[in-house]
N, C-alpha and C positions, 0 to 999 in steps of 0.2 A: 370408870368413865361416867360420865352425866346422864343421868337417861330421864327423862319425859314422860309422863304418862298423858294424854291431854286430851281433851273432850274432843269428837270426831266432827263435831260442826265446825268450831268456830276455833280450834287452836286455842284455848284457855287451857292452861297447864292444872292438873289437878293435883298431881301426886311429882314431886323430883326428889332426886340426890344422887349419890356416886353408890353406881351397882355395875358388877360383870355383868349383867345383862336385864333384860324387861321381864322373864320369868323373875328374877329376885328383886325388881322392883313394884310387881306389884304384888305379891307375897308380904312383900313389907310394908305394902299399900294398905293390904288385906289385913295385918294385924295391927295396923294401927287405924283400921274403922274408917280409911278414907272414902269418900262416897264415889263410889268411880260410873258412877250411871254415866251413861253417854259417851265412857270412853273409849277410843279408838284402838285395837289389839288385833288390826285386820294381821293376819297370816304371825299371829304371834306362836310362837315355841314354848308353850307354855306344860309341855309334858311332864306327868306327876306333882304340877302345882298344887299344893294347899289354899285352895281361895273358899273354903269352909267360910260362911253367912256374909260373903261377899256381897256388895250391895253395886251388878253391872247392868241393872237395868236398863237397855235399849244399846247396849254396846256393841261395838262392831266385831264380832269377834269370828267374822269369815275367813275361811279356811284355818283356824288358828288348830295347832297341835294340843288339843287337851287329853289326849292319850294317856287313862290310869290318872287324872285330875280328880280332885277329892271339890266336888263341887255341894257338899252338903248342907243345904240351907240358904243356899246362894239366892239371891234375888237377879232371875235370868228376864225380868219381866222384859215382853218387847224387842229381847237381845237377838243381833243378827247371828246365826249359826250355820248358814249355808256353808255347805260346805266342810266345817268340823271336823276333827278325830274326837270322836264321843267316845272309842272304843275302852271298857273298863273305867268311864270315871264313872263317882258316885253321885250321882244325879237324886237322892233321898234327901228329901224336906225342898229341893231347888224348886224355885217358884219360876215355871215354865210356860204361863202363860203367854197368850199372841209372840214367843218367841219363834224366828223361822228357823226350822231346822231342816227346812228342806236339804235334800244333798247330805243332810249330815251321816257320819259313817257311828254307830250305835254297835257295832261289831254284835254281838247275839242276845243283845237287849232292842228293846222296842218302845215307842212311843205311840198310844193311841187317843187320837184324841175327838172327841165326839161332842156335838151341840152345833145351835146353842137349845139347851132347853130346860125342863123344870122351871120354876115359878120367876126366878129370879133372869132366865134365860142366859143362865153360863154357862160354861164349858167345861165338859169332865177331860181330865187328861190323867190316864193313866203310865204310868213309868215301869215297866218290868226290867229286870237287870237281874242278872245273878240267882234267877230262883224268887227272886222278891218281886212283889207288886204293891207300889204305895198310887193310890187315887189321890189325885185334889178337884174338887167340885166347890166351889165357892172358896169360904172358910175353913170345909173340912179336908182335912188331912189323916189318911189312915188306908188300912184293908180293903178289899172288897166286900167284906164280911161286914166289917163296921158299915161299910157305906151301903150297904142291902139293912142290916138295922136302923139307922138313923131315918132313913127314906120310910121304912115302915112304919117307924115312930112317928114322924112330920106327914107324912102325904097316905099313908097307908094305901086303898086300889084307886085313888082318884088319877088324873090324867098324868099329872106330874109322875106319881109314886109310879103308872104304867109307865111313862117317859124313863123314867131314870132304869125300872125296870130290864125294861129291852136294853138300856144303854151295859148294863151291868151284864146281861146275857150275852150280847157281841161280843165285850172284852174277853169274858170266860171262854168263849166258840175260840175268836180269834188268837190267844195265849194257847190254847189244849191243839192248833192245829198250826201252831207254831213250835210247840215242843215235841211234838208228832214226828214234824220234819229234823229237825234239829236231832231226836233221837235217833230219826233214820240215817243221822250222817249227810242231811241236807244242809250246807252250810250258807249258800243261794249265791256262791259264787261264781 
């Protein structure tokens, strides 16, 4: 059948062709580099998609099933996600700035996100999933390890480097007393 991908404004078709369905259209949207920012994927079924360095910036992708979606690299800037099955995707390198995840269901991963502060006044957001923790704070991407280095490097005890500081020590509190629970068999359901 015909299927449509199309910008969630204005009905501008971005991506078509003949797919069984909108998961295998834009998977094939996805490898072929089409720029889907802005597109429309409200309540899509997109469970186990490959949208690895997808580019959906500010898309509408409320309530959509991404259940075990390999979203690595993805550009989520802006993207609506109220609502979501985050549960098991991979959310590593995805650029999740001002995107709203409010409601979204992360199954026993978490998202923390703190600011605005440091010199530049951005926002650190931390991604935990699986045992792993990737930070993004500007430009950087990586550790918390790395990102208590580079802060020392750049700011060492001046306001900022205390800023980023405290910001670095909530994630740790906040992670070690969610794996606390989660050990205990607290699932928070």
């Amino acid at each position: 059948m015909k299927i449509e991908i199309k910008i969630r404004y204005d009905d501008k078709v971005i991506y078509a062709g003949e797919f069984d369905s909108l998961k295998s259209a834009l998977v094939a949207a996805v490898k072929a580099k089409a720029d889907l920012r802005g597109s429309d994927l409200y309540c899509a079924n997109l469970y186990g998609a490959d949208l690895r360095d997808a580019n959906l910036g500010g898309a509408d992708l409320r309530c959509a099933d991404l259940y075990c979606a390999n979203l690595y690299g993805a550009n989520l800037y802006g993207a609506n996600l109220y609502g979501a099955d985050l549960r098991g995707a991979n959310l590593y390198g995805a650029n999740l700035y001002g995107a709203n995840l409010y409601g979204a269901n992360l199954g026993d991963g978490i998202i923390i996100q703190l600011g605005p502060l440091g010199s530049r006044k951005d926002y650190l957001i931390a991604i935990v999933c699986k045992g792993k923790t990737e930070i993004h704070a500007g430009c950087f991407r990586g550790t918390l390890k790395a990102l208590r280095e580079k802060v020392e490097k750049t700011h060492g005890g001046n306001q900022y480097g205390q800023e980023y500081a405290a910001a670095i020590e909530c994630i740790e509190k906040m992670i070690s007393a969610r794996e606390s629970r989660l050990n205990a068999g607290d699932k928070g359901e």
